[in-house]
N, C-alpha and C positions, 0 to 999 in steps of 0.2 A: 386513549387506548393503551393498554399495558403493552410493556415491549419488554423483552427478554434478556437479561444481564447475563455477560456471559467474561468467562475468563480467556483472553485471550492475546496471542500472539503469534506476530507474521502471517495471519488470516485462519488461522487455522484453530479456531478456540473451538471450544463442543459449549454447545447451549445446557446452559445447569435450569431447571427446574426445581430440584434441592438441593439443601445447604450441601458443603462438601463432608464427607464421612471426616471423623477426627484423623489426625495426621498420623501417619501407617508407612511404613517404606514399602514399597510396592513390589508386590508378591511375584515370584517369578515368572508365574504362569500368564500374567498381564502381560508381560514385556514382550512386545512385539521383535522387531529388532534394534532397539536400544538396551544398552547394554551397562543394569543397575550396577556391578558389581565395579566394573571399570571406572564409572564415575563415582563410585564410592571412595576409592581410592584418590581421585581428585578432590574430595570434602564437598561432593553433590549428593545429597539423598534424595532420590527419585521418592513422587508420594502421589500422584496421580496423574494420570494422561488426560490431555486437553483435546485433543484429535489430531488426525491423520488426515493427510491429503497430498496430491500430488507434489510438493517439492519435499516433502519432509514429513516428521513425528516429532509432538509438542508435548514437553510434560510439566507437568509445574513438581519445582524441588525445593532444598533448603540449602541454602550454602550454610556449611557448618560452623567455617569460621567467621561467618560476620553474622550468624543467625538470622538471615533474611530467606522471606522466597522469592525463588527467583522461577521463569520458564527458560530451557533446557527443549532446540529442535537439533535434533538430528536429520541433518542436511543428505537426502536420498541422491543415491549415483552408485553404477556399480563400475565402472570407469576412474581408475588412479588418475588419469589427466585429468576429470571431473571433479577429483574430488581436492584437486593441488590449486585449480582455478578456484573452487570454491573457498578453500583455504584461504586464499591468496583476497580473494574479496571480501569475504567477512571482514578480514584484518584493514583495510580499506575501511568497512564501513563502520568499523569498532573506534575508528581514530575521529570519526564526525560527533560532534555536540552539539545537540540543534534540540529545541522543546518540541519539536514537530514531527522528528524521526524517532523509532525505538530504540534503546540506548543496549549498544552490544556492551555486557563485561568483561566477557574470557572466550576465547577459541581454541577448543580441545580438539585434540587428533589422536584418537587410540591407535596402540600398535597394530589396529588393522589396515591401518592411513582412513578411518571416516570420521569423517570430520562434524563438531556439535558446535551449534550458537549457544552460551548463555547468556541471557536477555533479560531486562526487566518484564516484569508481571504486571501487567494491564487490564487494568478492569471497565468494562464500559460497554457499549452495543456500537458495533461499525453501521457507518451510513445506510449500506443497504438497506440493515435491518430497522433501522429507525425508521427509515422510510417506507419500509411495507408497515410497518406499526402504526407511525404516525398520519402517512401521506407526505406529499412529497414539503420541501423546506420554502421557506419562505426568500427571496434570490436575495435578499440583503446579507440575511445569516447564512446562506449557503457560500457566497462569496465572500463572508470575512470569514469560514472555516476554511474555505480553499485557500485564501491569502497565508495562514501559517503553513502550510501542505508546502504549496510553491516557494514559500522564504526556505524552508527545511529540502524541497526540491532542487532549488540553488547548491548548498551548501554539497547535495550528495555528486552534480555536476560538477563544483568545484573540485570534487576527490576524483575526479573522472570513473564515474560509476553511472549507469543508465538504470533507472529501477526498472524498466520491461513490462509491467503490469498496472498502472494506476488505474484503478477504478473504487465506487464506493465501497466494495465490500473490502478493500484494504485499509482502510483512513477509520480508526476509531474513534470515538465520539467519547470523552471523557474530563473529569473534572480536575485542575491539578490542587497544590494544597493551599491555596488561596479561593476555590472555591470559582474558580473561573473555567466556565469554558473551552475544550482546545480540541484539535484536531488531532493526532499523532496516525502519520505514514507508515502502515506495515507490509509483511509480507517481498522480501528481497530475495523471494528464492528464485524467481529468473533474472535480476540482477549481472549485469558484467561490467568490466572494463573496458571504457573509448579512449580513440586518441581523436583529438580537434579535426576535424576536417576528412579523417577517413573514413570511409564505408564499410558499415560493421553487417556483418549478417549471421544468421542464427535460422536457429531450427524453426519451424512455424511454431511460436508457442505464445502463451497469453492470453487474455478472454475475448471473446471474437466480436461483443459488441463497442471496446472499449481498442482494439488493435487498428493500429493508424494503417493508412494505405500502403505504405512501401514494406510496412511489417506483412503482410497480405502477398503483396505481389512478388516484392523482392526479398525476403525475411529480412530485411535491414532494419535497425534499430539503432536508435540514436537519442540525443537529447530532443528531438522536434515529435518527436513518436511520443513520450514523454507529455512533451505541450499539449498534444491531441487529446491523449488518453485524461487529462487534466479540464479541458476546456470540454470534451462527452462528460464530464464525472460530473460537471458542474450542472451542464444541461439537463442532465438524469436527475440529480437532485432537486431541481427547481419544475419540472413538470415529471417526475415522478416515473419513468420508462426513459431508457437510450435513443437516441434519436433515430439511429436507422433499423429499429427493431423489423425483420422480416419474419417470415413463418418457416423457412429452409435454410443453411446455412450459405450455401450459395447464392442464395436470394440477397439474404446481409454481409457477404460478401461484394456481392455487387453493389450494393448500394453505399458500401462505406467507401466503395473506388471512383462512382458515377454521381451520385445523387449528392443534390445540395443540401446545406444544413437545414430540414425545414422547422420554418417560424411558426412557434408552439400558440395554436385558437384557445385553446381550453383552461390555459392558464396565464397567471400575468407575469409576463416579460417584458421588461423595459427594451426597447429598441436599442437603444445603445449598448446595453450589456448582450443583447441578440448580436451582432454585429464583432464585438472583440471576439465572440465564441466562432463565431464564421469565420474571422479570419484564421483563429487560431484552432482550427478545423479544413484549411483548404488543403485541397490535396496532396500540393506541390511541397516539400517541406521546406523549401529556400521561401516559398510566398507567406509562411506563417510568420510570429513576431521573431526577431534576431535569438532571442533565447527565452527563459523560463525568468528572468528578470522582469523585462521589458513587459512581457505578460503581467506580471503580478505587481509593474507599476500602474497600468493601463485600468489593472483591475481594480487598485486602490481611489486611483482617479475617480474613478467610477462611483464607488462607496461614499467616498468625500462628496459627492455632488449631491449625493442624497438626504444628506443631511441638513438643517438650518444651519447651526452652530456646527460644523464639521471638529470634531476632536480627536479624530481617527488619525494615529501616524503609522502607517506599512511600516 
């Protein structure tokens, strides 16, 4: 089944149906609240918009002096505290180099104080949508896409950064220039900074069937919320729906606080990979694995046994 190619970053791409018009600086009257003239002055030519969505507006540009394109999101806040956190985190997430995460280049701040990512330009169809195209993955290949997610996941814990959102429709599905396979982690627009051991809380926000229990009850968020939202993505991918899909929001709220992980009939799941998801799905976040490490050794383990000849190295 044909699935739809789309240009995208930080989750926010618009599905193209056709080619893109030839290269045009974009007309005033398109510009929503990003602000071409400003960034012309930075050596960004705005040339068409990718979509909008709730953390921001994504447009694909030309950086002038190195003649590449690049995507260019203007980071939504109408809050100068908001918008100095967000500053203050991109630059964070600009200093990681991972093949698994979207590679930040520059972080602008117009004299309005709002602040823009510029990003590489990624091309390729995120999980979700491969997965209403295709059906759902097959749990080998599902688990060695998740295994670079989570190496690249490490690395954003290492900078002390919680992404807030994993789910498939963030993780793109693309090819690098070797013609290989990969995953790449988007979309850091609910992104913050942790300190080890402290109790972080935030607004309710996040996708509600991919949002861990203490994100729900307590708005805490942390690297273990993370695990969760990673070990649902996985499940979702391999039988094709989220596990505690309800019909009410409160319905799937409740069941992502009460209800066990349940063991998917209609598709095939190995028992043991059922099982690391269950752990790293229980409620309690101290009972899940010590961190997004141990997870994605567990998971490799896992992969390795599958094989005769195992040549697979996490």
């Amino acid at each position: 089944m044909r699935s739809h190619r789309r240009d995208t970053l930080l989750g926010l791409g618009a599905t193209r149906e056709q080619p893109a018009a030839p290269e045009q600086p974009a007309a005033p009257k398109e510009i929503a609240w990003v602000d071409a003239e400003r960034l012309l002055v930075r050596g960004y030519r705005l040339l068409d918009r990718l979509g909008v969505g709730g953390t921001g507006e994504v447009w694909r540009a030309r950086h002038l002096g190195l003649d590449r394109l690049v995507a260019i999101k203007r980071m939504r806040s109408d809050h100068p505290e908001s918008n100095d956190r967000l500053v203050r985190e991109a630059r964070s997430i600009a200093r990681i180099r991972h093949p698994a995460i979207v590679q930040v280049h520059d972080v602008i701040v117009d004299d309005r104080g709002a602040p823009y990512l510029v990003m590489e330009l990624l091309e390729g169809d995120d999980l979700a949508r491969r997965v209403a195209a295709d059906g759902p993955l097959d749990q080998d290949r599902a688990v060695r896409l998740l295994l670079g997610v989570l190496s690249g996941l490490e690395a954003v814990h290492r900078h002390g950064i919680v992404h807030g959102d994993i789910k498939p429709e963030n993780i793109l599905l693309s090819i690098d220039d070797t013609g290989v396979e990969k995953a790449v982690l988007l979309d850091f627009g609910l992104s913050h900074a942790f300190e080890p051991g402290a109790q972080h809380t935030a607004t309710l926000a996040g996708t509600p069937h991919f949002m861990a229990p203490e994100q729900i009850v307590e708005g805490a968020v942390g690297p273990a919320s993370d695990q969760w939202s990673a070990c649902v993505s996985i499940y979702s991918l391999v039988v094709g729906r989220p596990p505690f899909a309800r019909e009410s929001l409160p319905a799937l709220f409740d069941a992502i606080r009460t209800a066990a992980l349940p063991y998917p009939r209609d598709v095939e799941m190995d028992a043991r990979l059922f099982a690391i998801l269950a752990r790293g799905t229980r409620k309690v976040p101290d009972e899940r694995y010590p961190n997004v490490h141990e997870l994605r050794m567990t998971l490799a383990a896992w992969l390795r046994s599958r094989r005769p000849n195992p040549r697979f190295d996490p």
